[in-house]
C-alpha positions in Angstrom: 116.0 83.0 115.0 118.2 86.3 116.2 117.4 89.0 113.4 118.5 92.6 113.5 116.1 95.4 112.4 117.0 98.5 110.6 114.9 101.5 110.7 116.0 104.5 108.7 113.5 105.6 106.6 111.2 108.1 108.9 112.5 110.7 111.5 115.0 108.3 113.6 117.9 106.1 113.2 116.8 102.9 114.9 118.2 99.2 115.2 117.3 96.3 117.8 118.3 92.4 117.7 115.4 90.4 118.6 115.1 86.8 119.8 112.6 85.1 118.0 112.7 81.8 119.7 112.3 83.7 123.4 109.7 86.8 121.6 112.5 88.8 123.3 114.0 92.3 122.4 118.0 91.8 123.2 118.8 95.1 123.0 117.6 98.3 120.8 118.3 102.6 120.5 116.4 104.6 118.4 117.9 108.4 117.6 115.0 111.1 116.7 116.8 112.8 113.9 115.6 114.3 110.3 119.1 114.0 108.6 121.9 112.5 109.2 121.1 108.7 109.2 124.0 107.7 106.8 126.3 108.8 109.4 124.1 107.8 112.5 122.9 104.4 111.4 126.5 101.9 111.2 128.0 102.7 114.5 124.2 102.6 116.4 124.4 98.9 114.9 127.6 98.1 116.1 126.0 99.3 119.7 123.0 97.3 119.3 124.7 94.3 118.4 127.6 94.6 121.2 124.6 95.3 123.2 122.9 91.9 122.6 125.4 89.5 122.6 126.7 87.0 121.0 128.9 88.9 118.3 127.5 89.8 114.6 127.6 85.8 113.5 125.1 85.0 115.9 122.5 87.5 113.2 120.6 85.1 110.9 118.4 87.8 109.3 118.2 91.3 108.4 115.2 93.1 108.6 114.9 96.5 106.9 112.0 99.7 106.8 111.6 99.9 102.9 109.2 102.9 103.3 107.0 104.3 102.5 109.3 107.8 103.8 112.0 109.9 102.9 113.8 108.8 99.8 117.8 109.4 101.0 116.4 107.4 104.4 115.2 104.6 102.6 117.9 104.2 100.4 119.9 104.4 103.5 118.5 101.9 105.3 118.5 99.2 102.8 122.1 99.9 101.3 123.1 99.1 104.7 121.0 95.6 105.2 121.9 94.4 102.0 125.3 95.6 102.9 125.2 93.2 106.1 123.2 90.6 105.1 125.9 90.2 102.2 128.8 89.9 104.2 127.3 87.5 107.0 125.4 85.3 104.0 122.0 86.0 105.6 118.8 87.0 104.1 117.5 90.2 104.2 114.0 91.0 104.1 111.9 94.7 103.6 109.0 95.5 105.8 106.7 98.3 105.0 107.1 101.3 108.1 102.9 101.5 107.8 102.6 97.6 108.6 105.2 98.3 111.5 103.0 101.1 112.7 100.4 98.9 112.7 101.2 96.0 114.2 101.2 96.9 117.8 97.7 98.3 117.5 96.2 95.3 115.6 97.5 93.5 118.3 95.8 95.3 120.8 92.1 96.1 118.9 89.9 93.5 118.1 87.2 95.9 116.3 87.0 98.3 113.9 89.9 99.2 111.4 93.3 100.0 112.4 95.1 102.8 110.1 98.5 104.1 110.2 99.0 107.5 108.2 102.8 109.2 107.1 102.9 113.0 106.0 103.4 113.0 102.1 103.9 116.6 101.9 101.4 118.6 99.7 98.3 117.9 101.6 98.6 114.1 101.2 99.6 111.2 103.2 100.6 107.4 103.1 98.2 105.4 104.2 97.6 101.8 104.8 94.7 100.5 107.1 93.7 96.8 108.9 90.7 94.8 109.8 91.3 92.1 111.8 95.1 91.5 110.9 94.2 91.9 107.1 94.9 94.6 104.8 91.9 97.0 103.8 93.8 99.4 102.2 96.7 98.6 100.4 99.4 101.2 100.6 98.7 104.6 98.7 99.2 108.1 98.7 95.8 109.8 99.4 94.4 113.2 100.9 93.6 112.6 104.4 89.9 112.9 103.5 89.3 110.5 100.5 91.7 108.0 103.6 88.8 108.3 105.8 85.6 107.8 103.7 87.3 104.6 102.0 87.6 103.1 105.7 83.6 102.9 106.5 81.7 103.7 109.8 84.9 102.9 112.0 85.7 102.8 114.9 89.1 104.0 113.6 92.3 103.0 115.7 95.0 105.6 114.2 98.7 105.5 114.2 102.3 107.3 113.0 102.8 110.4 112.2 99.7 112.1 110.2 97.4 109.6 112.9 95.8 113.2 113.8 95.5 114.2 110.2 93.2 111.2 109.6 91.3 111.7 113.3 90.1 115.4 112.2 88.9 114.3 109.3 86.7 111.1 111.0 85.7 113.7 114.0 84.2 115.8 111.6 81.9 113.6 109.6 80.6 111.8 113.2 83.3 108.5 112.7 84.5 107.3 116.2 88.3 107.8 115.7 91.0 107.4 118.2 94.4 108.5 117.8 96.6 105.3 119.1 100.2 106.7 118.5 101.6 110.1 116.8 105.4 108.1 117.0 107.7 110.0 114.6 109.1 106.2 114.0 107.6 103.2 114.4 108.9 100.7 117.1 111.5 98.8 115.8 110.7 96.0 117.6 108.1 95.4 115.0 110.0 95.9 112.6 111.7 92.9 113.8 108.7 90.5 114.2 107.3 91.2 110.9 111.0 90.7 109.5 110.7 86.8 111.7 107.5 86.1 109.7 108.2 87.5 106.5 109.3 85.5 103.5 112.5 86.7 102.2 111.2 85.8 98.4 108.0 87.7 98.4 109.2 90.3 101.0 112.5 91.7 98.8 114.6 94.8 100.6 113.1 97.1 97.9 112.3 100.0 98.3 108.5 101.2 98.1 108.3 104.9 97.9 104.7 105.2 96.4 105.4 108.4 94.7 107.8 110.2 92.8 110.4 112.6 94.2 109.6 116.1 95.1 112.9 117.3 93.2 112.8 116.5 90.2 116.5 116.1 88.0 117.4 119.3 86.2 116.8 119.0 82.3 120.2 118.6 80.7 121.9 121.8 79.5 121.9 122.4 75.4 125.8 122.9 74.5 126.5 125.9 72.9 126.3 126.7 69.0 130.0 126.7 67.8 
């Protein structure tokens, strides 16, 4: 299976085609940016795809970041797989950016728990964490601290962006913590393999923000007494 992966919904503006039958990447870019995805993202896919070969039909899935992150990148992302996936007739799946942190390190660690942490803002992060390939945590928004004590006595294998967050916090109640990655973005590569293994019914491309909006919508304005 050739899918294409779509990451929007952190820091960067990534896509990659992947070969699933030859575990190959085809090609991939990735663009560190903040803001500006909705302009960034369509033409870095038309790269991507040029780059791999074998012209947009040869895509049978679309995988797509659903979060959690930033509410404009996720929203981004998926408008634009569903966009795709909609005019090639292919399914499009979501894949969580804390599972696609992960992956890599679960791969690689064979004890203890893997976690991967993303800045929430307020003191808080989203956190998700691993023990032997199975969830521990379930996604959540938590203080760095309450993270840490729900893991147990570690070792801790720590990844994305708030990775250190969750370290300092393990370091100073004697936890054996390593920080794995501090990656503004996970690699999209994984994002691709979990897209290959997902299943496009229990794995919509909906998004998962976890909590609500920092702006909230202004209340509507009374109309004057006449």
């Amino acid at each position: 299976m050739r899918i294409l992966a779509i990451e929007t919904a952190l820091a960067a503006a990534s896509a990659c085609v992947f070969d699933g039958a030859r575990s190959e990447t085809m090609a991939q870019e990735s663009i560190a940016m903040s803001r500006g995805q909705d302009q960034a993202i369509v033409p870095l896919i038309d790269r991507v795809v040029a780059a791999a070969g074998g012209g947009v039909r040869s895509i049978e899935r679309i995988a797509v970041t659903v979060g959690p992150g930033s509410f404009t990148g996720i929203r981004i992302g998926i408008s634009a797989a569903r966009a795709i996936g909609l005019a090639l007739g292919v399914p499009v799946v979501g894949v969580s950016t804390l599972a696609a942190y992960a992956a890599p390190v679960v791969l690689d660690k064979s004890d203890g728990i893997v976690a991967a942490a993303i800045d929430a803002r307020h003191g808080r992060v989203f956190v998700a964490a691993f023990a032997n390939g199975r969830p521990v945590i379930a996604p959540r928004v938590s203080t760095p601290r309450d993270a840490v004590r729900a893991m147990g006595s570690g070792p801790l294998w720590l990844t994305g962006s708030s990775a250190a967050a969750l370290a300092i916090e393990a370091w100073a109640i004697g936890i054996s913590a390593e920080v794995v990655s501090d990656a503004a973005a996970p690699d999209i590569s994984y994002v691709a393999r979990i897209g290959i293994a997902a299943d496009p019914q229990i794995a919509p491309p909906r998004p998962s923000y976890l909590r609500a909006p920092d702006v909230k919508p202004s209340q509507p304005i009374a109309a004057p007494a006449v």
